[in-house]
Structures are given as structure tokens and as C-alpha cells.
N, C-alpha and C positions, 0 to 999 in steps of 0.2 A: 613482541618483546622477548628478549631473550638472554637469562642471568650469564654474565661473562662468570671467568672461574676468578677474577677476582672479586667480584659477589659472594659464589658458593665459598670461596675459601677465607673470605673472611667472617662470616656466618662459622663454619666451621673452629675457626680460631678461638672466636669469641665462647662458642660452645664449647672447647676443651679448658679454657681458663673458666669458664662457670662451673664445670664436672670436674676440674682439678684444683677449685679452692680449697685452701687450705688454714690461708691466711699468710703460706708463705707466695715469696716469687713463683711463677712457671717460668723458665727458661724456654727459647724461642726454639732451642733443639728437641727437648721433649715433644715439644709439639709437633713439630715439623715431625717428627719421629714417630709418633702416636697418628698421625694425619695424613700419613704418606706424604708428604708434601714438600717442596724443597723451600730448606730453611730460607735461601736466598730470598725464595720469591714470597715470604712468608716477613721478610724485612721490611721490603717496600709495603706492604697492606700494613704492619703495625705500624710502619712509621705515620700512614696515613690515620688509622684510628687511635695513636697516641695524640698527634695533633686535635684532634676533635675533643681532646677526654674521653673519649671511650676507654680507657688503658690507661693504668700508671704503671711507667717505666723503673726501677730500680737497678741502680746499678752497683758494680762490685761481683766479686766473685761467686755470690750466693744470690745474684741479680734475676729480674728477669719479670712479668710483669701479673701485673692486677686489673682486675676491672676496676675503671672509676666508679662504678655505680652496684647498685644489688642489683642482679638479674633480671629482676621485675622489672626496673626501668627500661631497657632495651627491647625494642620490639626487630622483629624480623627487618618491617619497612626502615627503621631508622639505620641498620646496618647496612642494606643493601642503597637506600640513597646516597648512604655517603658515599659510598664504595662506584654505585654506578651511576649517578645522578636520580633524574625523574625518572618514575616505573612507567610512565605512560605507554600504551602501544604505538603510539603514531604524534607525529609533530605538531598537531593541532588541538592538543587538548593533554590535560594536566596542566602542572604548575607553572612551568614554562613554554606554554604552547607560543607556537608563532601563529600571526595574524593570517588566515588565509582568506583568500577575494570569491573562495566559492564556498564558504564555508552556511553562508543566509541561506544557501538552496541546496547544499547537499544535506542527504538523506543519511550518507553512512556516518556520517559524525555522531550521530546517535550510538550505532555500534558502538565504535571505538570510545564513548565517553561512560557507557554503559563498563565496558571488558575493563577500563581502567578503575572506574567504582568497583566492580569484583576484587580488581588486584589488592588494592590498597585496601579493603576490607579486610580481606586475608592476611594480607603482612601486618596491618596496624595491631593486629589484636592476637597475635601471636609472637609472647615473650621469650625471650631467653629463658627465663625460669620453665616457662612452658617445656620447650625443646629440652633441658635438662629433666625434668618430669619424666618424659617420653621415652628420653635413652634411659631411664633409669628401668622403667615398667619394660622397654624392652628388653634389658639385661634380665630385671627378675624371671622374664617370663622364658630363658633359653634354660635347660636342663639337659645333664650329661643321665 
């Protein structure tokens, strides 16, 4: 399994609207700006996590958007499924696995159900608030 960069960059997004609440809008340019990221392709990922409510849109000249929720509620895994689907490593196991005919007597299915329990441990229990945390102790910790 392998995060496409619309994963990382909507993890990303999500993470500059938590570390740039204010209470006001972010504007999708700041972002894009502070992210390196091109605003374009930063349109289609919000559109996609406006639909879900993850994001409330506001519009108008001082527009621009919010988290639907406190930080705390988003975990890693809930952004990146929406964004990539199932994290599974392989087609036969996770939420959507397909039925496979060798699956009674294969051995590596284990693996693979095993590496997807690690993933989803990790993503589910690592918040957004978390990741704001993180960057924050990392900024405190750079000195000139």
C-alpha cells in the first residue's frame, strides 16, 4: 500500500486549517501557499472533503474554509480513507476485500491481515489534534 499524494496532501490541508484556526476562514491560496501546493489541485481534494463535512466552505470575499469538527475528531485513517479508499495492502482482506478461491489454504493471508491490523492501528489513533501537537513541539524545539 502506497499513500497517493492525494492522501498526503489532504492530511496536509487538513493539518494547516487545524494550525491556522482562528475562527476565521483559511483561504484555499494561503494554503496552497504555505504547502507548496498547487491551489488547483488543492480544489478537487476540498471539494472532496467539503462533501464528507470534513470542511465548511464559506463564501464571499473574506471566504474560505473550516473544519467541520475539533481536531480531536479526525484521525489520520478517516482522512486518508476518504481521500484513498480501504488502507488494506492487498485485495483480500480489509473492508472491502474480494472473495478469493485460495484464500482456505493460503498461508500469506495471514501476512497481509496482520500488515493491515498495524496500519489501521496507527492511523485510527492518530488525531489531527495529535499532528498539530507535533508541529507545534517541533517549531518550539528549532532555535536561531
Amino acid at each position: 500500500m502506497k499513500i497517493s499524494t492525494k492522501g498526503r496532501y489532504a492530511l496536509r490541508l487538513m493539518l494547516d486549517l487545524a494550525v491556522y484556526n482562528t475562527g476565521e476562514p483559511v483561504s484555499l491560496k494561503d494554503i496552497a501557499r504555505r504547502q507548496e501546493i498547487s491551489e488547483k489541485y488543492l480544489e478537487q481534494i476540498i471539494s472532496l472533503l467539503n462533501k464528507a463535512g470534513f470542511v465548511r466552505s464559506i463564501r464571499g470575499a473574506q471566504g474560505g474554509y473550516l473544519l467541520g469538527r475539533e481536531p480531536s475528531w479526525y484521525t489520520v485513517g478517516r482522512i486518508l480513507r476518504l481521500t484513498e479508499g480501504d488502507l488494506a495492502p492487498v485485495s483480500c482482506v480489509g473492508e472491502n476485500s474480494m472473495e478469493c478461491e485460495r484464500r482456505q489454504g493460503c498461508v500469506t493471508v495471514r501476512v497481509w491481515e496482520e500488515i493491515n491490523q498495524a496500519v489501521n492501528q496507527v492511523v485510527d489513533h492518530i488525531t489531527l489534534e495529535d499532528l498539530v501537537r507535533w508541529q507545534q513541539e517541533k517549531a518550539d524545539q528549532y532555535v536561531i
